[in-house]
VOPA-321874 format. One line per 10 residues: number of its first residue (from 1); for each residue x, y, z of C-alpha. Coordinates in nm, 3 decimals. Last residue first. Example, Ala and Ser with C-alpha at 12.3 -4.5 7.8 and 13.67 -1.06 7.14 Angstrom:
2> 1.367 -0.106 0.714 ~ 1.230 -0.450 0.780
END
This chain:
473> 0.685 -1.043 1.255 ~ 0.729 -1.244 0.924 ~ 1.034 -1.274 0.711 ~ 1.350 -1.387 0.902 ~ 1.204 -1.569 1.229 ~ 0.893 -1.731 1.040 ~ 1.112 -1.835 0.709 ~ 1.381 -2.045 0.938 ~ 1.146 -2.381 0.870 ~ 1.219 -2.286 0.495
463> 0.853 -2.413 0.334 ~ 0.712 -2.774 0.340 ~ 0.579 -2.749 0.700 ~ 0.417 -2.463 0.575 ~ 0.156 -2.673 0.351 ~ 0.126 -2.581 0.015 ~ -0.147 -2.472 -0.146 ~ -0.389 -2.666 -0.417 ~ -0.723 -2.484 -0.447 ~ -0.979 -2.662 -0.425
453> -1.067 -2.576 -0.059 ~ -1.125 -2.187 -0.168 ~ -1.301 -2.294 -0.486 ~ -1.565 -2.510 -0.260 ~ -1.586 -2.202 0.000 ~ -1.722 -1.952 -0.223 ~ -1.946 -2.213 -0.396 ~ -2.091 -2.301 -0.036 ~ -2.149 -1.923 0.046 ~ -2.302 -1.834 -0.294
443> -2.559 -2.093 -0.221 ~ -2.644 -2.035 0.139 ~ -2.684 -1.656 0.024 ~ -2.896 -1.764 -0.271 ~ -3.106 -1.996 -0.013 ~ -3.127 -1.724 0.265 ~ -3.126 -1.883 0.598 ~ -2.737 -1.907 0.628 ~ -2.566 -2.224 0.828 ~ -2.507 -2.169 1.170
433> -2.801 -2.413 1.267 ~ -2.616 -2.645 0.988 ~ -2.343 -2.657 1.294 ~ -2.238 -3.036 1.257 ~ -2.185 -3.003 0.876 ~ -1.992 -2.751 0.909 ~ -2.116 -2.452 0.622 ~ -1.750 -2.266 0.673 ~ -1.443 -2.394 0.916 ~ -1.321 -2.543 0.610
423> -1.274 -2.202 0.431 ~ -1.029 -2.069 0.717 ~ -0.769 -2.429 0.608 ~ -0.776 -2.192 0.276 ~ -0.707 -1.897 0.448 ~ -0.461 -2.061 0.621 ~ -0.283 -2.232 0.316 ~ -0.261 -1.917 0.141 ~ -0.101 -1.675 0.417 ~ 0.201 -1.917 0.416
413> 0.208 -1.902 0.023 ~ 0.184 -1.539 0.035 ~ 0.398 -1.490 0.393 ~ 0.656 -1.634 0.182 ~ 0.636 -1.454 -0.126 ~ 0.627 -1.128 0.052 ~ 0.944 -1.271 0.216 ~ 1.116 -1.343 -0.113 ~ 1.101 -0.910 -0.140 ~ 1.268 -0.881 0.179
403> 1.562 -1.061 0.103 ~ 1.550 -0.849 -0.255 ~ 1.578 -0.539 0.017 ~ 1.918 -0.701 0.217 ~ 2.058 -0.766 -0.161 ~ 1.984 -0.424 -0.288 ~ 2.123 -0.242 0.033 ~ 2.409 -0.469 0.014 ~ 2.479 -0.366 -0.299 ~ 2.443 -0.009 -0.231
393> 2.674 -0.027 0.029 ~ 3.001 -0.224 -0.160 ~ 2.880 0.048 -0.492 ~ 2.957 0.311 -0.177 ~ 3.253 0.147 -0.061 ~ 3.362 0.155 -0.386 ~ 3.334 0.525 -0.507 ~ 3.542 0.630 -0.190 ~ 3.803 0.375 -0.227 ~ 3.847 0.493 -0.627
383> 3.794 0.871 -0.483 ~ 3.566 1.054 -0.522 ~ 3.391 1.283 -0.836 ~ 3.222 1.044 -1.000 ~ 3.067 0.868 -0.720 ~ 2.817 1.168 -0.727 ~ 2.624 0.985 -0.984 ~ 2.538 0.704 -0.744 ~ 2.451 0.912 -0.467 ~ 2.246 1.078 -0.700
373> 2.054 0.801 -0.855 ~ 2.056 0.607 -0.468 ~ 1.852 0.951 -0.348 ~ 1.600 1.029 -0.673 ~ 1.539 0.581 -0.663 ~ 1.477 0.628 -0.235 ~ 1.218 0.933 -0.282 ~ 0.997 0.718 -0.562 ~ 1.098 0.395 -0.296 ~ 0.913 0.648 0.018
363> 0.640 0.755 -0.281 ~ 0.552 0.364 -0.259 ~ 0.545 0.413 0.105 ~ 0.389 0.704 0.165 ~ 0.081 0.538 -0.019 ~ 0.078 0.185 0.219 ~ 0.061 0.416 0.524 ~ -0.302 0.322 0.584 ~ -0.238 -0.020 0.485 ~ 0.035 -0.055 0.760
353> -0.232 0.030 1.043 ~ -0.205 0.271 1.281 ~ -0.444 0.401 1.472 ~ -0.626 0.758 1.563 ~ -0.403 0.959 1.463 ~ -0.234 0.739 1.148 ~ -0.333 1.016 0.906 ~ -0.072 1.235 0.992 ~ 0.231 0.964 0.852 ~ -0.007 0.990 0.485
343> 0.085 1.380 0.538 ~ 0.439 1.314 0.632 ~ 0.526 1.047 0.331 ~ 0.341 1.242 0.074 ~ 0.528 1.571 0.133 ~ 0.814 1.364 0.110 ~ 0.739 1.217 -0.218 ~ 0.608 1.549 -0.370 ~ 0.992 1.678 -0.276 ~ 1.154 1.361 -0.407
333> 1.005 1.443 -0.770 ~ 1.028 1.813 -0.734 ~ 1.414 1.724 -0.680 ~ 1.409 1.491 -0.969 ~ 1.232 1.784 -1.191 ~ 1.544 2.000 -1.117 ~ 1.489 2.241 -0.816 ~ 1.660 2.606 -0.816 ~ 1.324 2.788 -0.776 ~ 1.214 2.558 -0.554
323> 1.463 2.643 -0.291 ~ 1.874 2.617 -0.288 ~ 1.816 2.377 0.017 ~ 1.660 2.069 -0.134 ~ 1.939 1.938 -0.274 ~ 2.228 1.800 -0.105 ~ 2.049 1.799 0.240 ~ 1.749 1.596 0.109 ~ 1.987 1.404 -0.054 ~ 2.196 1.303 0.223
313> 1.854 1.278 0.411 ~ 1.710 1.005 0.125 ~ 2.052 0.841 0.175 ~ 1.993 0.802 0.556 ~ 1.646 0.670 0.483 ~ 1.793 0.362 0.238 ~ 2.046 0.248 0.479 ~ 1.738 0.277 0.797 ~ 1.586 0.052 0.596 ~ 1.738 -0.195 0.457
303> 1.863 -0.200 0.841 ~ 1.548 -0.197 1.023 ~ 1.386 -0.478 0.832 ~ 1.682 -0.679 0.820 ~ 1.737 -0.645 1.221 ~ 1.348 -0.687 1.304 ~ 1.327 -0.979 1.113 ~ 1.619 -1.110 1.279 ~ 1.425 -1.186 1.598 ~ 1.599 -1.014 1.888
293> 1.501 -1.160 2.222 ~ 1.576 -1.032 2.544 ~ 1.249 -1.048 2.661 ~ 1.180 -0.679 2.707 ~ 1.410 -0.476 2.534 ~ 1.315 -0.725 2.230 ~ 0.960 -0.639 2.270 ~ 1.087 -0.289 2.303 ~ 1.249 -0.308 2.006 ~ 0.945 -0.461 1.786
283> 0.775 -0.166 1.857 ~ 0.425 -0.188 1.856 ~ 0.196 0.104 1.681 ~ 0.065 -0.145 1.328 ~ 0.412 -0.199 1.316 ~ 0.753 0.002 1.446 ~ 0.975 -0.011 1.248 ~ 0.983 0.004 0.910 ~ 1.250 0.269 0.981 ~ 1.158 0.561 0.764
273> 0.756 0.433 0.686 ~ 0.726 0.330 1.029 ~ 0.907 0.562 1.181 ~ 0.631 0.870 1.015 ~ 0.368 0.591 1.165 ~ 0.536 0.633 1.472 ~ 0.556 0.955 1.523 ~ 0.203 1.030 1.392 ~ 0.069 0.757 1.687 ~ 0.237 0.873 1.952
263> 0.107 1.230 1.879 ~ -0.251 1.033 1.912 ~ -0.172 0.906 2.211 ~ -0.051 1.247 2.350 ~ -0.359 1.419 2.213 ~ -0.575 1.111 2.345 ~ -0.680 1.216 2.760 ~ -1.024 1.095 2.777 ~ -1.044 0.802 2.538 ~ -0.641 0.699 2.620
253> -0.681 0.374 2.844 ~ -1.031 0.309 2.850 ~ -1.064 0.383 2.420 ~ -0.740 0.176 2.378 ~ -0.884 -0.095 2.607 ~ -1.192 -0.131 2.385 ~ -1.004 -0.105 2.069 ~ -0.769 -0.390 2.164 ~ -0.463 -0.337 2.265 ~ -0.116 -0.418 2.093
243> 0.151 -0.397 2.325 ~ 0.528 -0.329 2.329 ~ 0.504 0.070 2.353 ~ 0.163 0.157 2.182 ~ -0.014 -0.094 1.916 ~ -0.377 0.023 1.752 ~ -0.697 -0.184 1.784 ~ -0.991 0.003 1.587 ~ -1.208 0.278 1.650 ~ -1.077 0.332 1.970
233> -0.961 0.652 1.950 ~ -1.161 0.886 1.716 ~ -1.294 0.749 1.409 ~ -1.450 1.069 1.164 ~ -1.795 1.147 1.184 ~ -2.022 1.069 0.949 ~ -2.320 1.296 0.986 ~ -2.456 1.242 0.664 ~ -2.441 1.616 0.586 ~ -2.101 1.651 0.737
223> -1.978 1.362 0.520 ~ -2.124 1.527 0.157 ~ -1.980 1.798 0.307 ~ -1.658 1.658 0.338 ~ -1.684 1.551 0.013 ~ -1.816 1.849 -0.173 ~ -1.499 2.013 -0.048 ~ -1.258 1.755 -0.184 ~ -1.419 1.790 -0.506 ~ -1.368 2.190 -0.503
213> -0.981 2.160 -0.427 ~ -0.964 1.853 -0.736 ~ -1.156 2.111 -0.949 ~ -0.872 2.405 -0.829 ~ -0.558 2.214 -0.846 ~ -0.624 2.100 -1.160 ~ -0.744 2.487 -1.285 ~ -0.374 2.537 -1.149 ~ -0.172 2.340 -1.343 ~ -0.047 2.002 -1.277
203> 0.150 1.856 -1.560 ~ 0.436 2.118 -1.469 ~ 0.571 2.030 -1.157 ~ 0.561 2.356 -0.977 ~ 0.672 2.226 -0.634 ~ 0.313 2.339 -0.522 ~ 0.138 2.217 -0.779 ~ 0.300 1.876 -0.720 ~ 0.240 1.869 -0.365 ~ -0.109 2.006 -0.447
193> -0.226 1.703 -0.668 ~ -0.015 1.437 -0.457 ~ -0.230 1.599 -0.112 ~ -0.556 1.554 -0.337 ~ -0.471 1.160 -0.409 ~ -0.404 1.109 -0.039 ~ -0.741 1.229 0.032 ~ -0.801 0.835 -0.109 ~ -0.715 0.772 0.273 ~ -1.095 0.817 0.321
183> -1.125 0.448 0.163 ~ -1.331 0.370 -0.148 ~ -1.516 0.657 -0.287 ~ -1.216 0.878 -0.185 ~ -1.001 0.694 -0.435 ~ -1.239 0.706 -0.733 ~ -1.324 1.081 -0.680 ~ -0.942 1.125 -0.693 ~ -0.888 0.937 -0.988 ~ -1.145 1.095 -1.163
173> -1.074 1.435 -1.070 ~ -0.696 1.380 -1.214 ~ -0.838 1.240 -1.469 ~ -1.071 1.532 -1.556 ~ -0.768 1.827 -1.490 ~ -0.575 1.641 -1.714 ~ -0.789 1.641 -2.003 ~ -0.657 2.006 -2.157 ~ -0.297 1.868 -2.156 ~ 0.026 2.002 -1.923
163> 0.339 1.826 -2.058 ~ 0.444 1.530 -1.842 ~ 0.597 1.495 -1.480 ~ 0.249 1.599 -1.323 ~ 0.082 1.298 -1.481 ~ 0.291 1.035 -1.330 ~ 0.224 1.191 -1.004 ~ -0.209 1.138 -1.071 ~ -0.148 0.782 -1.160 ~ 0.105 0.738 -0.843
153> -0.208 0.850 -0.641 ~ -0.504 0.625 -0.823 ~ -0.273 0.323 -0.793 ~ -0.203 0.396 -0.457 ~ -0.567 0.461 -0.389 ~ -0.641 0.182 -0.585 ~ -0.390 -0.050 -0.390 ~ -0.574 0.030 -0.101 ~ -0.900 -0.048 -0.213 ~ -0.780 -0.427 -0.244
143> -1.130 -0.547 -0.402 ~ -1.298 -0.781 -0.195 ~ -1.191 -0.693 0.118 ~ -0.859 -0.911 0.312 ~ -0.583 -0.677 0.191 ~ -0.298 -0.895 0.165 ~ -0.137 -0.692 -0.110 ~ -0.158 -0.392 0.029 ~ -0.003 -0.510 0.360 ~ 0.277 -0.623 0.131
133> 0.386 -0.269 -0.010 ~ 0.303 -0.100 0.391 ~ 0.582 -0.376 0.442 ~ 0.882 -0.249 0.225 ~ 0.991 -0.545 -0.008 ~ 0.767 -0.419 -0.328 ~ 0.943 -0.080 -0.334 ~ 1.238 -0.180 -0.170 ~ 1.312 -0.381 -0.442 ~ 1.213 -0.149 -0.703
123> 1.463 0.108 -0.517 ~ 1.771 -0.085 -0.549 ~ 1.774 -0.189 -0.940 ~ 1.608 0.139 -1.009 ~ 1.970 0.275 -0.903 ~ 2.141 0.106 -1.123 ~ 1.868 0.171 -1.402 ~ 1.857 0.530 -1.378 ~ 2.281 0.574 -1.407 ~ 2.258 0.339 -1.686
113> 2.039 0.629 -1.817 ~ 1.679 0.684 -1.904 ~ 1.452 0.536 -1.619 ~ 1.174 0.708 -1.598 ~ 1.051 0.671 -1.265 ~ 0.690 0.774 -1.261 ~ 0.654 0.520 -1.576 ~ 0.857 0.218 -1.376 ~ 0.613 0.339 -1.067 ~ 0.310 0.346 -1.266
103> 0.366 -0.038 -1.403 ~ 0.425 -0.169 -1.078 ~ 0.106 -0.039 -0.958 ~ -0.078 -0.161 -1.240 ~ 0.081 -0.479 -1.174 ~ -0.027 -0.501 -0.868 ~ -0.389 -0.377 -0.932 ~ -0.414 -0.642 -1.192 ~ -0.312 -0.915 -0.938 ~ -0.570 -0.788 -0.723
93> -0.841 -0.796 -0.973 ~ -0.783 -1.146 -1.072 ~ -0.810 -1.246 -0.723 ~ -1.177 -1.135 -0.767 ~ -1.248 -1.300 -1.106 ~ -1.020 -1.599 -1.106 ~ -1.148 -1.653 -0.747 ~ -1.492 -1.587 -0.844 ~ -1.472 -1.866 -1.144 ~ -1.537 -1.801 -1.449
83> -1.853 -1.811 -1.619 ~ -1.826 -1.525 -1.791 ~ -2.150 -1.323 -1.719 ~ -2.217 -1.445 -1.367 ~ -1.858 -1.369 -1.305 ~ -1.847 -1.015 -1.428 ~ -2.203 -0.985 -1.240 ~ -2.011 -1.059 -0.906 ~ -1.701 -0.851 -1.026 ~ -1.997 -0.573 -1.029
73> -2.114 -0.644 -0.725 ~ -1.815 -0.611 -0.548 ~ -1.759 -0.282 -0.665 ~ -2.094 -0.197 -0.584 ~ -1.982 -0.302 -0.253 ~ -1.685 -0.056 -0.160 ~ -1.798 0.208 -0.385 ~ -2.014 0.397 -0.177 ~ -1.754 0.422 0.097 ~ -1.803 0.696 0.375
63> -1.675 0.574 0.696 ~ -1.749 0.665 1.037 ~ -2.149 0.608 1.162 ~ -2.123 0.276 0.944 ~ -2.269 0.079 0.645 ~ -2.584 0.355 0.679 ~ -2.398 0.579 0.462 ~ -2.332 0.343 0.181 ~ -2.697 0.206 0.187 ~ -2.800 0.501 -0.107
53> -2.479 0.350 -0.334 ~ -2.615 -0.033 -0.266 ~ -2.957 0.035 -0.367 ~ -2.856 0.248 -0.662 ~ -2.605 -0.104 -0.746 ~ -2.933 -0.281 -0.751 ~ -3.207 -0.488 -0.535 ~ -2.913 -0.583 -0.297 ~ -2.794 -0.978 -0.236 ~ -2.527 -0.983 -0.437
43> -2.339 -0.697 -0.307 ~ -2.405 -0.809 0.087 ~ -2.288 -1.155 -0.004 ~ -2.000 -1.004 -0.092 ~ -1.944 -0.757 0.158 ~ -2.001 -1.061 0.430 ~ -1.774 -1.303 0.291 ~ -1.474 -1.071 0.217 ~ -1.378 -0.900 0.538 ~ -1.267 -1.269 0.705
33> -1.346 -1.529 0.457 ~ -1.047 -1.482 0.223 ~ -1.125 -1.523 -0.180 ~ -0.772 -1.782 -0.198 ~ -0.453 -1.659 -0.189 ~ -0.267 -1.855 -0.500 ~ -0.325 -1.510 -0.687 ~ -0.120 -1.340 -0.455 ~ 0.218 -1.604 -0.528 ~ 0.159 -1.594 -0.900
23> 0.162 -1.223 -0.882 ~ 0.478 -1.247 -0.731 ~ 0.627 -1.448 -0.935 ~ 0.517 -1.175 -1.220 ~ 0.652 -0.892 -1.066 ~ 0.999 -0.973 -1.035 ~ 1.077 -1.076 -1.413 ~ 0.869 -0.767 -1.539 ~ 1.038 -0.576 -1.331 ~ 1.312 -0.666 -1.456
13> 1.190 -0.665 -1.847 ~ 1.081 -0.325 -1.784 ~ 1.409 -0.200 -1.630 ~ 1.613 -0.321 -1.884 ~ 1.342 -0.154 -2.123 ~ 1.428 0.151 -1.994 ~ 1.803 0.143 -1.965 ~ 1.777 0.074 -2.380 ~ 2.173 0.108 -2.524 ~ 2.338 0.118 -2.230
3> 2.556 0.356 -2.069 ~ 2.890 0.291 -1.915 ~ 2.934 0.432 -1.584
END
């Protein structure tokens, strides 16, 4: 393969070129009513931010999230104190978050060789096209806590993969008290810290592995002490077979009996991030078993990613069986990844959701750009017909996972104009006995929903009338 001069900043520059449509399309998604109203107007209306840190464990019997609403609060003072608007403020954040995330996974990647960049050219795709990527993005709270956690994670592997400084074991505590402050997934931030210590990637030494060990203890007794218990089944609607049920009917169905529900659910979650299918627990096969109908998102999902997966084995095969002691620093790479991909797969238990997932599948592209790089460099030694049905196959792959990409954009603009049409449904003029009591609550509520309606969207009847069968399920 003939090398280029600068693979690297090829790689910047296209992800550049990739990223930034999309994070026109997310920042066109209005401040969403549903999970965002209520934390917000919950931040703005507390004494303090100490106020809102001792509430945390009174928010609920099952989660521990200081940070959720003092987050909140602060964008709230950032807009009181710039004057912009609390869409360009709050959707501002998300955008950032992307492109933070994008940002980590061209440094966790290092792309150095022509050999890096072809196969960056398939991964990056799959790394925004995969769907626990896009259930990040259209996080409904305030502040997408799921993208910190993944930002928080990948920050933590792109550390590993350089020389060993006295500050890392502080960052790496940082990010990880950061993560778990937010969402109990941010655990996942721990698991990267002692995948990599494990695999003896050499950024992570052990006093690292030690504080971020200790911080996850204080945690969980932090949660004993409180009492918070974690959700059992029914703590939020889950799919199994061809249904999704409700939490109510998951809790009749499976309350007294859940270890084989709850199996169910770590299979499928681990499929989910493999196979991208199934979603949120339903199987999009047995629907189609079912009916007889087989909508083509299910067939480009399933492909992209069943291609990618079987080259992630190949390597797995190739590589991983000479032990650690015989690993390079891309097979420590893909091992962290996988490590990553099962454990985040075991938190799905109790229900699935793609968010929860939405860490094993960034390190599920990480695992996918070690695979395609070696399957590419192995074309050297085959045969001409050999060499170009693979190039043939990772093409495709690349094309079928860009296809998937345009979808996020899609379900963007799509997701857009409902929220917005969600906003008009707010302060009716023939329910003012819904309206709020509180005149600073009644207040932020109307500006709220005045920059939601202003905003220009366009309606779906505009977009690809073939969009709903190809990109959203």
């Amino acid at each position: 393969m003939v090398e280029l001069k600068s693979p690297r900043t090829v790689a910047v520059v296209l992800a550049t070129l990739i990223t930034l449509p999309l994070a026109e399309s997310l920042y066109q998604v209005p401040v969403q009513v549903s999970d965002s109203l209520e934390p917000i107007v919950i931040a703005a209306t507390a004494s303090s931010a100490g106020q809102l840190l001792s509430d945390a464990p009174r928010f609920s019997p099952t989660t521990l999230r200081p940070l959720r609403y003092v987050q909140a609060r602060w964008l709230l003072n950032s807009v009181a104190a710039t004057g912009l608007s609390h869409r360009a403020v709050f959707r501002g954040v998300h955008v950032a978050l992307l492109i933070l995330l994008v940002a980590l996974f061209v440094a966790a990647t290092r792309v150095r060789t022509s050999t890096d960049l072809a196969a960056f050219t398939i991964a990056f795709p799959a790394l925004l096209g995969i769907h626990t990527f896009a259930a990040m993005l259209f996080e409904a709270f305030p502040v997408n806590h799921y993208a910190e956690v993944g930002a928080c994670a990948l920050g933590v592997f792109v550390l590993a993969q350089q020389p060993p400084r006295w500050f890392f074991p502080v960052v790496a505590c940082s990010l990880l008290g950061l993560a778990l402050s937010v969402v109990e997934s941010g655990v996942l931030v721990w698991i990267v810290v002692m995948g990599c210590a494990a695999v003896r990637m050499r950024g992570i030494t052990r006093s690292t592995a030690v504080a971020t060990t200790l911080l996850v203890a204080v945690y969980f007794v932090i949660r004993y002490a409180l009492a918070i218990a974690s959700p059992g089944i029914g703590g939020s609607g889950s799919g199994f077979g061809a249904t999704f049920y409700s939490a109510e009917a998951l809790k009749a169905r499976f309350g007294a009996h859940p270890l084989g529900f709850m199996a169910y659910n770590v299979a499928s979650g681990l499929l989910s991030l493999l196979l991208s299918e199934p979603r949120t627990g339903v199987y999009g096969a047995a629907i189609w078993w079912n009916t007889g109908t087989l909508h083509p998102v299910l067939l480009v999902n399933v492909v992209s990613s069943a291609i990618t997966t079987a080259a992630i084995v190949w390597y797995a095969a190739r590589r991983l069986r000479a032990g650690p002691a015989a690993w390079s620093d891309a097979d420590r790479m893909f091992a962290v990844s996988c490590i990553v991909i099962v454990v985040n797969a075991g938190l799905t238990a109790a229900y699935i959701k793609d968010e929860i997932i939405s860490v094993g599948g960034l390190f599920y592209a990480v695992a996918a750009f070690v695979a395609f790089r070696e399957l590419l460099a192995s074309t050297a030694g085959r045969s001409t017909v050999s060499s170009l049905a693979i190039a043939v196959m990772l093409m495709f792959t690349a094309a079928v996972w860009t296809f998937r990409d345009l979808g996020v954009h899609y379900r963007l603009r799509y997701d857009a104009f409902t929220l917005r049409n969600d906003w008009a449904d707010v302060l009716r003029p023939d329910r003012r006995e819904d309206w709020p009591a509180d005149p600073r609550v009644l207040a932020l509520t109307k500006q709220l929903r005045d920059e939601a309606i202003a905003v220009r969207t366009a309606s779906p009847s505009f977009m690809p009338r073939w969009g709903d069968r190809w990109w959203i399920e």
